[in-house]
TIDRENMI-833492 format. One line per field, with one value per residue (C-alpha): residue number from 1; x, y, z. Coordinates in pm, whole numbers, plus 50000, padded with zeros to 5 digits. Layout:
resi: [NUM	...]
east: [X	...]
north: [Y	...]
up: [Z	...]
//
This chain:
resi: [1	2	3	4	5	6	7	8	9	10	11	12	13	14	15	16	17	18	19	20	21	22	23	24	25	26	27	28	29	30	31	32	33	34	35	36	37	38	39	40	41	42	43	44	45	46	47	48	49	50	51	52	53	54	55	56	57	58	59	60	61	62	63	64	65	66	67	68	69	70	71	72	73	74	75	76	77	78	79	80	81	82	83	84	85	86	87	88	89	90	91	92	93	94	95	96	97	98	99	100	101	102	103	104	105	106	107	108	109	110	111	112	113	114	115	116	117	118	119	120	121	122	123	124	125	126	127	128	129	130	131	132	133	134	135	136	137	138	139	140	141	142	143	144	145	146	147	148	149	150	151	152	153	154	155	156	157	158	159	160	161	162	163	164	165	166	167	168	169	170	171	172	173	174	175	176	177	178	179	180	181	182	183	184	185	186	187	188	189	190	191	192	193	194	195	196	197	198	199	200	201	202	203	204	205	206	207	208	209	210	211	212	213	214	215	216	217	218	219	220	221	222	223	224	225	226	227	228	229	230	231	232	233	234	235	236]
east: [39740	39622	39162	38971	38657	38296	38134	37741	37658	37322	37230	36964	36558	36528	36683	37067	37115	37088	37401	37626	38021	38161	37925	38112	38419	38371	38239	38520	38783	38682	38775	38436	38055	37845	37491	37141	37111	37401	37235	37078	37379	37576	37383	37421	37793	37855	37625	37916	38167	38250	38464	38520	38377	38056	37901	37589	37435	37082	36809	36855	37183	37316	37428	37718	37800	37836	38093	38266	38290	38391	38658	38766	38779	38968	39204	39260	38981	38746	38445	38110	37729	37469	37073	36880	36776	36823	37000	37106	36965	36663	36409	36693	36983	37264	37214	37348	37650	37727	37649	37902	38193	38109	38179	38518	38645	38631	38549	38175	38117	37817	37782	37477	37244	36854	36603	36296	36124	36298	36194	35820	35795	35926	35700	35396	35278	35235	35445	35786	35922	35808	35779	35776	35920	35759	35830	35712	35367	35376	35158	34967	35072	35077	34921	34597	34812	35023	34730	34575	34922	34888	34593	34718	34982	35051	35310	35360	35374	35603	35505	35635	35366	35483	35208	35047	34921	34883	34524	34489	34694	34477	34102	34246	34315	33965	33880	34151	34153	33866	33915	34298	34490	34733	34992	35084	35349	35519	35777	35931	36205	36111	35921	35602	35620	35237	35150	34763	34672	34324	34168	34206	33844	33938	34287	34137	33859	34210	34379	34106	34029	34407	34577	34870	35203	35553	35645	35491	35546	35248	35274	34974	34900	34938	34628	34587	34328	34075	34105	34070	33783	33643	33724	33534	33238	33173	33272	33534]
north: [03712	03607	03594	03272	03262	03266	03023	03032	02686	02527	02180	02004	02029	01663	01502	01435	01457	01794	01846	02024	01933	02264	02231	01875	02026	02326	02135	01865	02130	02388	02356	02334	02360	02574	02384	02428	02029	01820	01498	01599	01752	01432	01241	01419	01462	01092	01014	01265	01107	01441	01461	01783	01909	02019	02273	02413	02727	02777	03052	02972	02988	03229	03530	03386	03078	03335	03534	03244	03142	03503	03468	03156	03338	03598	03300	03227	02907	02887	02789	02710	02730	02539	02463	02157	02181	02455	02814	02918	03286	03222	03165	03011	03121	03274	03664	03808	03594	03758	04074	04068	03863	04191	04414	04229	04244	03884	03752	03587	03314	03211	02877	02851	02552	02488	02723	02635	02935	02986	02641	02663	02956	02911	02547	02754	02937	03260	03519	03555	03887	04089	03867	03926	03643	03640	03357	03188	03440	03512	03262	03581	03939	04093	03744	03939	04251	04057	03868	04222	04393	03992	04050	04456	04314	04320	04090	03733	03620	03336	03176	02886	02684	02384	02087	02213	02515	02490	02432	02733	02907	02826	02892	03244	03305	03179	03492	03697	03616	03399	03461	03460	03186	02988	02668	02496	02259	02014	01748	01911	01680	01432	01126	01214	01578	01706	02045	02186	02459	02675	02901	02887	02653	02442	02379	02375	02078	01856	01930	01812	01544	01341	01473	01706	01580	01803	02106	02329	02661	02840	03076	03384	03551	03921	04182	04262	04532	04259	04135	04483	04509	04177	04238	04625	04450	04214	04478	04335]
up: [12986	12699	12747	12638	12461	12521	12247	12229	12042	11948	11986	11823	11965	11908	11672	11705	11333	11340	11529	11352	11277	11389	11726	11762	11707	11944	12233	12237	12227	12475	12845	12995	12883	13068	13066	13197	13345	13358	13286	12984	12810	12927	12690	12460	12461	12539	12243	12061	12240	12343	12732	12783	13136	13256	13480	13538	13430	13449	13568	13901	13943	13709	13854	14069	13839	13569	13766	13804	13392	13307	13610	13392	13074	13201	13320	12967	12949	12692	12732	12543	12648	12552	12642	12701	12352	12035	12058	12430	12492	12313	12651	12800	13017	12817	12780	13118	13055	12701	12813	13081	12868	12635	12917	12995	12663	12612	12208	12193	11939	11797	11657	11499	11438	11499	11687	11773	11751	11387	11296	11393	11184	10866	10818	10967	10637	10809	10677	10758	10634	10965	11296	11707	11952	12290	12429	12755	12860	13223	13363	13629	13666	13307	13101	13015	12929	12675	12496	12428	12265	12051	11975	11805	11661	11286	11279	11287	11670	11802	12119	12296	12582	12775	12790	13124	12976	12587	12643	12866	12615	12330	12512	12560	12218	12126	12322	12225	11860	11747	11404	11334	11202	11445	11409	11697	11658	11869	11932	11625	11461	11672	11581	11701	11503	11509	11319	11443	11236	11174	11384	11766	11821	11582	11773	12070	11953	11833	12131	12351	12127	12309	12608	12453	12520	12444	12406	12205	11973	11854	11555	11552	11243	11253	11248	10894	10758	10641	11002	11155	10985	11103	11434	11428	11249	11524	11809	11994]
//
């Protein structure tokens, strides 16, 4: 029997224009969509006018819903996954399934589009040659850990906060990193699109100048010699 295919496809952060025609095409064409929430896709497939079938796939249940997809694409089904928003795998669920349609012999597809985490950084100023993606921070066990290897990092750090703890987020780095340059952005694409950047207490002084609303990506300049320096001068 001949085995489907696993297809990997982005969807836009924000702004359906981004959508791109080979996502369209992929996602009306396969026989079912893996998602994280099945009311948020919906929209945007109806919006698409896109009917193939949904099921979800998220953190919570992935282990034994993604035995039952590769069981399908061993069947000979293909099928596509997306997130709520931007490139699946990328803080969201997607890996453990690709690892183990790998493992089965079964064809993986990317279909690329917008990333977040790509987006933030290339409008962020900070260089872009060398860069580390950490995504979510753990919010206890290991959070004080991880801002000290930030703050000994050379290169650019990506970092994405939801709207409960950006502020949190950003008095650490006042701690962390006084002097190093940061851009948070938010609601990017969207119509509300707001880019913060500076140093950390000047971010923090705009944040708490409105109650933050979004989600939010927050690009960290790496430790550079002249910042090393700084940083030895002042002994922290």
């Amino acid at each position: 029997m001949i085995k489907g295919k696993l297809y990997i496809v982005s969807t836009p952060i924000g702004n359906y224009d981004d959508m791109t025609f080979r996502a369209i095409k992929t996602l009306k064409e396969v026989d079912l969509i893996a998602c994280e929430d099945t009311r948020k896709t919906g929209i945007l497939l109806k919006h698409f006018e896109i009917e193939s079938k949904l099921m979800s796939y998220h953190d919570h249940n992935e282990n034994y819903k993604g035995d039952t997809i590769i069981s399908k694409l061993e069947s000979g089904e293909n099928i596509a996954v997306v997130s709520d928003a931007g490139t699946p795998c990328i803080s969201d669920p997607g890996f453990k399934i690709v690892r183990s349609a790998r493992e089965k012999g079964i064809e993986v597809i990317g279909v690329p589009g917008v990333s977040a985490a790509i987006n933030a950084l290339v409008i962020s100023g900070m260089p872009t040659d060398s860069f580390v993606f950490e995504g979510f921070l753990p919010h206890k066990k290991g959070r004080q850990t991880k801002l000290k290897r930030i703050a000994e990092e050379k290169r650019t750090i990506i970092v994405y906060e939801s709207v409960h703890r950006i502020i949190r987020l950003i008095e650490e780095l006042c701690m962390f990193i006084p002097d190093r340059k940061i851009c948070v952005l938010r609601e990017m694409t969207k119509t509300y699109e707001e880019h913060i950047c500076g140093e950390p207490e000047t971010i923090l002084a705009k944040l708490n100048e409105k109650p933050p609303k979004g989600e939010f990506v927050v690009i960290i300049e790496g430790l550079n010699e002249k910042l090393k320096n700084k940083v030895e001068e002042k002994g922290l």
